[in-house]
N, C-alpha and C positions, 0 to 999 in steps of 0.2 A: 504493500500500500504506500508506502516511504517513496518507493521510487516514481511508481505512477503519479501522485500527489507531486514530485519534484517536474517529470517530464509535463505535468499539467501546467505548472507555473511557469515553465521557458518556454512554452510551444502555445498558450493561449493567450486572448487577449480579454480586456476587462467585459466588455458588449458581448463577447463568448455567449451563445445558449450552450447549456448542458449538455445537450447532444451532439454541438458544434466542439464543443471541447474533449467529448469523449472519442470523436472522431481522428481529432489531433493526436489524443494520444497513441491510440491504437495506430493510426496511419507510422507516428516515427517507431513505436516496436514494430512494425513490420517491414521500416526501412533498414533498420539493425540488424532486425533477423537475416534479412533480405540481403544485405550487404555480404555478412557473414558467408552463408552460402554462398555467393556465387564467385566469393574469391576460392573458397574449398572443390567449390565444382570446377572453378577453371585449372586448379591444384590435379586434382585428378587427373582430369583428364587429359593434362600435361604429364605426368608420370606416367598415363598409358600410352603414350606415342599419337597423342595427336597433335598438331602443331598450329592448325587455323582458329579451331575451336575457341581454346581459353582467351583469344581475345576477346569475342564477344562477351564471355564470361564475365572478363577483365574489367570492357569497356562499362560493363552493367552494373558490377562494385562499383566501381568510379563515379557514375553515374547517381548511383542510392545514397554514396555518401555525402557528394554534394548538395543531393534534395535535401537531405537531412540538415547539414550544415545550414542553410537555406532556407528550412524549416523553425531552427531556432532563430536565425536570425530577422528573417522578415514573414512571422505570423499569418500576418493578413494576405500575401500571398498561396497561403495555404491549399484553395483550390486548385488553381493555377497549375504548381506544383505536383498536386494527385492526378489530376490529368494526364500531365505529361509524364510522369513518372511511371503511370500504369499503362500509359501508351506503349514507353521505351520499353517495360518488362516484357512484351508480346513480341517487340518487334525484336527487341536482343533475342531472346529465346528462338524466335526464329531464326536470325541471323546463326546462332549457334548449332541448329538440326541441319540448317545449309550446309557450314562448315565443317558440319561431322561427315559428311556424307549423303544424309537426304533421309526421311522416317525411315526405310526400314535397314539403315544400319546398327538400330540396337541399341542408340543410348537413351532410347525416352526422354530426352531435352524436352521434348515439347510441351510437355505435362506440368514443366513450372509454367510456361504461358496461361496456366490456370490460373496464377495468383492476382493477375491482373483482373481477370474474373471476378475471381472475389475480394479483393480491394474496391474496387469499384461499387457491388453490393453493398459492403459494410462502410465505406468510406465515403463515395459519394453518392448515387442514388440509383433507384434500380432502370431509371431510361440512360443514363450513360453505363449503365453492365449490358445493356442491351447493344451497345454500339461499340462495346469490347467486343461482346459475343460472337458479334458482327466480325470485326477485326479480326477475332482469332481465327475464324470461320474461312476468311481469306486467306491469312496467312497459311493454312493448311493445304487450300488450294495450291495455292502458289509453291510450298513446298510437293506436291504433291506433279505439281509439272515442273518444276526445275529438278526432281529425281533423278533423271538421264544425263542430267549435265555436272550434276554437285558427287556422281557416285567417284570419281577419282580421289574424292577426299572421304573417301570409306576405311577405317581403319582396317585393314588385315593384319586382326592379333586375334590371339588364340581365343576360346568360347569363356574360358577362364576370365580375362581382360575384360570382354563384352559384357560378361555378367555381372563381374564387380562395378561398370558403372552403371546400370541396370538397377541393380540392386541399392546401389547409393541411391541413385533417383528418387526410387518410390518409396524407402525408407524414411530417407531425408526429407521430402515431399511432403508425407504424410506426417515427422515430427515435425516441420514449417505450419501445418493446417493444426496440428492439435495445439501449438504455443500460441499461434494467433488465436484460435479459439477460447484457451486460457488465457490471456491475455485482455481479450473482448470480456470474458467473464466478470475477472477480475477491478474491468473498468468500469463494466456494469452497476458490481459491489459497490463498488467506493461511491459512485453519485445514489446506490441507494441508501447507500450510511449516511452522506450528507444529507441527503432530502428528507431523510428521517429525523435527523438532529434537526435542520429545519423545521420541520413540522413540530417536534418535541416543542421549541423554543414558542409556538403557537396558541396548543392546545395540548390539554394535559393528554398524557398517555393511553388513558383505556376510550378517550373521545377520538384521539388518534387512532387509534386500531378499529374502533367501531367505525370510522369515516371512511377509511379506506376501504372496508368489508363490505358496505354498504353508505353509498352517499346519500343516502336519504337525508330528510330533517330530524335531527337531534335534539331531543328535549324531555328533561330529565326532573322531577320533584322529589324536593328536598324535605323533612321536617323540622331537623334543627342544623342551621349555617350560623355560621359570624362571619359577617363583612364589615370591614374596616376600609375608611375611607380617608385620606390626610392631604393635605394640601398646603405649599409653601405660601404663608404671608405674605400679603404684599411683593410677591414676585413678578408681577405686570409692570409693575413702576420701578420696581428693581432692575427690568430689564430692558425698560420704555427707550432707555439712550445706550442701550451698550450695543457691544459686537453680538451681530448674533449669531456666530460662531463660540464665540464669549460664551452664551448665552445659554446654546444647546449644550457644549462641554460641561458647564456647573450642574445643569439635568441630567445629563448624563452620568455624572460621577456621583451626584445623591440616590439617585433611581439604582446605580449600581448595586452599591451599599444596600438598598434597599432591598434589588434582589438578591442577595449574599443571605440578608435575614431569612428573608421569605423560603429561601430553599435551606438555611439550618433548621428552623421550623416546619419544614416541611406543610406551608401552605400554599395554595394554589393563588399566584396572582391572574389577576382577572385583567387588569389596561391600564393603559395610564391616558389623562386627556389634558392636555397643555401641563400645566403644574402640577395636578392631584394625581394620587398614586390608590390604587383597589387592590382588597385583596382578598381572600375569603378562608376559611377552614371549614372541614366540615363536607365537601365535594372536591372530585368528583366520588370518592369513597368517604362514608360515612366512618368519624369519628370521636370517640367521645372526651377526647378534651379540646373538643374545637375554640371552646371559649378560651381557655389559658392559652392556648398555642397564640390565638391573637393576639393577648392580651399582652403575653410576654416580647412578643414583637414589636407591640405596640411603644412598651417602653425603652426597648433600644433601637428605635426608631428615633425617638429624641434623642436620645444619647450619642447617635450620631450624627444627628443635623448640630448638634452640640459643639464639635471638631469641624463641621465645615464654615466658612467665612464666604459670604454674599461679593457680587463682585466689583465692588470697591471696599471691602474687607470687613462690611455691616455682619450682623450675627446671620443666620439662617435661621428664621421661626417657624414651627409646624401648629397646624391642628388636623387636631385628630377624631376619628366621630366613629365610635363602635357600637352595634345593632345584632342581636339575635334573630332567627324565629326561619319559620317558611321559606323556602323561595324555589323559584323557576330557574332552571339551569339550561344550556343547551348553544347549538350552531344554527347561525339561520343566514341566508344568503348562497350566492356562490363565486362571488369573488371578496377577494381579501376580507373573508369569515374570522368571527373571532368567537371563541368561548365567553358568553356574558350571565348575564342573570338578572331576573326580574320578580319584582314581587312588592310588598308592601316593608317587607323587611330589610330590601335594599334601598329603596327611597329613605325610611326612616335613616340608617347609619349615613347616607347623603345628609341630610338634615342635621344629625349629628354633628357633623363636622362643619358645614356651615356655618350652625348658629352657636359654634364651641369657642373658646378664651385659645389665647396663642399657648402655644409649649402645654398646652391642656388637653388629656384625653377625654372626652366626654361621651358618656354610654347610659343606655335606656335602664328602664328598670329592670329588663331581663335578664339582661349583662349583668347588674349589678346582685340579680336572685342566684344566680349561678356561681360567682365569684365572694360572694357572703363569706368570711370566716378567712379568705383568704390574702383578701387586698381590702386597704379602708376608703372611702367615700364620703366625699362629702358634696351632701344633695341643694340644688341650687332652688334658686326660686323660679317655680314654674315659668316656662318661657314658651313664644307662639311658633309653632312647628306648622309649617305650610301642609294642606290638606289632614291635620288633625287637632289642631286646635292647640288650645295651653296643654303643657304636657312637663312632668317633671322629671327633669334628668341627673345626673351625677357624675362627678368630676373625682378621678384616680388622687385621691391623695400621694402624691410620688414623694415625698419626703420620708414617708415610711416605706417605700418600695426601693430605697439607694435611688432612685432618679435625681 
């Protein structure tokens, strides 16, 4: 995987599709492989007493290695290069049956003009394997009447000699077709490990596996969730005149931190939208310290906005709004889908946060039924919570929790 991943990065470019890249890589192992062989094949058949042969061989090493060379260095030429390179493998290889003598001298040359064949299939597409096919179709002809004229360069050596390049051929032939085939596989692997990681970084795991088995719509109820919802102060105006490069990097490095918590806790984050961060326990597998797991996240949540500095070197403030109870789980759409959730239990932890004090967690009275005996609270004065009315909530005493 090391190496594929290495020949991916020299041989593709950023615009690269997936399949474009997988292409690349396979096309330069098959120029290596490619090379390889046919300096050994023109080896050969220079130690059996042939003498016109191995140049063609020669000339078609020569040839592969400069694609390749070629290949790393001007990428986007890439097609260009598969064309003419699977042209040259048909027409050396012919070149090479000529100069053995003609097909039926016995050394099966002809049979690598297959590779051209299937480079083509796998490399570029199946209407240029059609216009190989073409090619090589020709080429057979053509050897096929130049017979009578090419038989002077017929080796006369023993059946011994004959066989052993015979034998090389369609050995070697056949370990060329099974490395490229390993090869393809192997490239295959690797983009579906990434796309998987991909996918992972999306939506949790068992929604990933369910998506893939069936695209259907996904939607899943819950009984008891925590979602936590937190949002940087006054970060509009924090970031109203900076670089927003500037901007993105300081979100970026607190949302990091943030996921670092979220996956020691092992909770599902759910989005982030401009500033505010979601997050939930409790789905897509039911568990039952969903509330602590939040809760405990909740407060080195602060603890780390605590070490970051705003960007003219102002504190970095959070609030935080955590909610129990019901909710709607699930994927809906079909492009750029996200695992979200819905309910009345999600909106309340929105509200939460909202209508919460800076550096203050603030949570319902559910949150605070479950967490009873284990963190202290201290309950505010009823406040107007949009679509429920006055509603009394409470705020995590942290000074007994080390915050």
């Amino acid at each position: 995987m090391k190496v594929i991943k290495w020949i991916e990065e020299q041989v593709s470019l950023a615009d690269d599709s997936e399949t474009f890249r997988a292409q690349k890589v396979l096309s330069f192992g098959m120029i290596i492989g490619g090379m390889i062989l046919t300096f050994f094949s023109a080896l050969i058949h220079y130690l059996v007493g042939f003498t016109l042969a191995p140049l063609a061989f020669i000339s078609l090493g020569v040839f592969l290695g400069v694609a390749g060379i070629l290949l790393l260095w001007r990428p986007s030429c890439f097609l260009i290069l598969a064309v003419v390179t699977l042209c040259f493998t048909i027409l050396a290889n012919f070149a090479g049956v000529v100069l053995s003598g003609g097909l039926t001298s016995g050394t099966y040359d002809i049979i690598w003009a297959f590779v051209g064949i299937l480079g083509a299939v796998l490399i570029v597409n199946w209407r240029f394997a059609g216009l190989m096919v073409l090619l090589f179709a020709l080429c057979v002809v053509a050897a096929v009447f130049l017979e009578p004229y090419v038989r002077a360069y017929a080796l006369e050596a023993p059946l011994s000699a004959r066989l052993a390049i015979g034998t090389y051929n369609l050995v070697f032939f056949g370990a060329y077709l099974a490395g490229s085939t390993l090869l393809l596989i192997r490239v295959i692997e690797s983009l579906r490990v990434r796309a998987d990681a991909l996918l992972l970084n999306i939506l949790p795991a068992p929604i990933a596996a369910r998506l893939k088995q069936n695209p259907a719509t996904i939607a899943d109820g819950f009984d008891e969730v925590t979602v936590l919802f937190a949002d940087i102060v006054d970060f509009t105006s924090m970031s109203s005149a900076a670089d927003p490069v500037e901007v993105v990097t300081l979100l970026n490095d607190i949302f990091s931190e943030f996921d670092d918590l979220a996956a020691a806790y092992k909770l599902e984050k759910i989005k982030t939208i401009g500033d505010a961060y979601m997050v939930a326990a409790g789905l897509p597998e039911a568990r039952a310290d969903h509330v602590e797991a939040i809760m405990g996240f909740a407060i080195d949540m602060l603890a780390a906005v605590e070490r970051c500095q705003g960007l003219r070197g102002e504190p970095v403030r959070l609030r935080v709004g955590i909610n129990t109870g019901p909710v709607v789980a699930g994927v809906i759409g079909r492009q750029k889908f996200i695992y979200d959730l819905w309910g009345d239990a999600v909106n309340v932890a929105s509200r939460m946060e909202s209508n919460g004090l800076t550096n203050q967690i603030q949570v319902t009275q559910a949150v605070k039924d479950k967490l009873e005996g284990d963190y202290t609270f201290a309950e505010r004065e009823p406040i107007y919570i949009k679509g429920k009315g006055m509603m009394v909530t409470y705020l995590l005493t942290l000074a007994e929790t080390g915050g």
